[in-house]
Each structure stands twice: as structure tokens, then as C-alpha cells.
PABADREN-328266 format. One record per residue (C-alpha): residue number from 1; residue in three letters; chain; x, y, z. Coordinates in nm, 2 decimals, padded with zeros to 4 digits. Layout:
// residues N
 num residuo cadena      x      y      z
 NUM     ALA      A      X      Y      Z
...
//
This chain:
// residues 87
 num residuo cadena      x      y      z
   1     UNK      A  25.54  02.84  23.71
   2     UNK      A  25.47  03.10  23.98
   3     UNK      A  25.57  03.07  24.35
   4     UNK      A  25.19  03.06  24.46
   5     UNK      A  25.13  02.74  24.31
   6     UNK      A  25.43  02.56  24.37
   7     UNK      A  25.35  02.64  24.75
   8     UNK      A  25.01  02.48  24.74
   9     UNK      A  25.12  02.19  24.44
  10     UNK      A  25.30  01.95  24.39
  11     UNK      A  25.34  02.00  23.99
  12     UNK      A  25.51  01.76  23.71
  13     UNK      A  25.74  01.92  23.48
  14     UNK      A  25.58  01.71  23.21
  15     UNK      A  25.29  01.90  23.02
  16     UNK      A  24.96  01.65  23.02
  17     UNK      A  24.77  01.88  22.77
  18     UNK      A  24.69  02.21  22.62
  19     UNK      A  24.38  02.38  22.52
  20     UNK      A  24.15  02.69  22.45
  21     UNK      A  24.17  02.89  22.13
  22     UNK      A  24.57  02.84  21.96
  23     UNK      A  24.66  02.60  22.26
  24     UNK      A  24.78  02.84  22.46
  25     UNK      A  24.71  02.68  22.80
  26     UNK      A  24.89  02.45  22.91
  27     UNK      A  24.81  02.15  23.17
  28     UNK      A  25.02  01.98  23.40
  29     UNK      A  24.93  01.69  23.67
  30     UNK      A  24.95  01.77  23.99
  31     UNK      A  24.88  01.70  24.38
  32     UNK      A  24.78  01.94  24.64
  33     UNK      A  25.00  01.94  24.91
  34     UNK      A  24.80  01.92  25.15
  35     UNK      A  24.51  01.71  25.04
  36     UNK      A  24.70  01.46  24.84
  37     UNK      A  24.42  01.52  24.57
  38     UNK      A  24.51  01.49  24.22
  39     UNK      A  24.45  01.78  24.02
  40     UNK      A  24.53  01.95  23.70
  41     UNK      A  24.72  02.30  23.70
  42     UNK      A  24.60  02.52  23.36
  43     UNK      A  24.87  02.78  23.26
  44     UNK      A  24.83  03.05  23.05
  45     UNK      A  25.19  03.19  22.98
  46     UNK      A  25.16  03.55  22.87
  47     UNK      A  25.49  03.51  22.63
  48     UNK      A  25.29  03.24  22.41
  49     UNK      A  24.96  03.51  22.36
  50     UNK      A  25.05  03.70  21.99
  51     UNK      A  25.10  04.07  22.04
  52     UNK      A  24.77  04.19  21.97
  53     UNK      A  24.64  03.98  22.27
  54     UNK      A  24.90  04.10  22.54
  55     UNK      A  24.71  04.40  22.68
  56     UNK      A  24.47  04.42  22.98
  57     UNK      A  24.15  04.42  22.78
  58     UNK      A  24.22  04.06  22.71
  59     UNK      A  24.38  03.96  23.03
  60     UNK      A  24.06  04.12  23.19
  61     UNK      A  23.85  03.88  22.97
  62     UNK      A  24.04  03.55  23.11
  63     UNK      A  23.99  03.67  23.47
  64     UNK      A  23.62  03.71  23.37
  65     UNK      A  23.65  03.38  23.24
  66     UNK      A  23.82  03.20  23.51
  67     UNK      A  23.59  03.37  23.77
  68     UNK      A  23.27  03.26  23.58
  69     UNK      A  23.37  02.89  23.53
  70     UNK      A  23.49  02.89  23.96
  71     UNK      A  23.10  03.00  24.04
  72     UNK      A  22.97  02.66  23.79
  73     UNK      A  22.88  02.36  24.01
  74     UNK      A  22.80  02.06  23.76
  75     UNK      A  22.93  01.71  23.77
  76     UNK      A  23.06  01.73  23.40
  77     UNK      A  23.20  02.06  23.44
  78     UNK      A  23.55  02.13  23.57
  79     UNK      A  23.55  02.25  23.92
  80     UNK      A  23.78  02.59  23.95
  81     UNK      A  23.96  02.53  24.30
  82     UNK      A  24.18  02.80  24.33
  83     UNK      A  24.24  03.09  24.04
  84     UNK      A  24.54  03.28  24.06
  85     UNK      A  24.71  03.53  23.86
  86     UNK      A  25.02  03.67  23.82
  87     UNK      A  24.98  04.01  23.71
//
């Protein structure tokens, strides 16, 4: 996991989840340092994506994505709090 989020998380080493199309993301408890909230830290690990995905026409599409869902406010939707990427 990148440097950015371990500055701003406190994240287990113990996957909670994965989902999206094949699995490939991967979710992992964890607590924001500073607000002691518990959140949940999606990861999308490049190496996992089958060749044919691993280009910037489809990383482009996950940015679109993850930018679309942090704009949603809705009680039963997840609430984006802090997108980051590791290009």
C-alpha cells in the first residue's frame, strides 16, 4: 500500500473483502489517524488487472469512476473520502 495512505490510515494487513468485475479490488479495515473513524481502504493493485486492462484508457475509466461515486451524497451509497492514485 502506498505512502499516502499509510500517512493518513491506520490500515490492517488483513484483507476484509474484494469486489468489482474479477475481484480485483481489495478492501482492508482501517482508522483515520486523525479522526479515529473507522473506514474501509479499496485497492486496486495494477499487477492483478490482465494485460489487456493495464493501459491508461482503462486506468482513466477508474479515475472517472472514483471521481463520480466522490460527487454522490446518499445514505445507502458509499461516501468517497479521499481518492488517491498512484500513477
Amino acid at each position: 500500500m502506498g505512502n499516502a495512505i499509510l500517512r493518513e490510515y491506520d490500515v490492517s494487513e488483513v484483507q476484509r473483502a474484494s469486489g468489482g468485475l474479477g475481484l480485483r479490488w481489495k478492501i482492508y479495515p482501517a482508522t483515520n489517524k486523525k479522526t479515529k473513524a473507522n473506514v474501509s481502504v479499496f485497492i486496486l493493485e495494477k499487477r492483478s488487472l490482465p494485460k489487456e486492462c493495464r493501459n491508461e484508457t482503462f486506468y482513466e475509466l477508474v479515475r472517472k469512476g472514483v471521481s463520480n461515486l466522490a460527487k454522490l451524497r446518499h445514505p445507502h451509497l458509499l461516501n468517497v473520502l479521499n481518492p488517491l492514485d498512484s500513477r
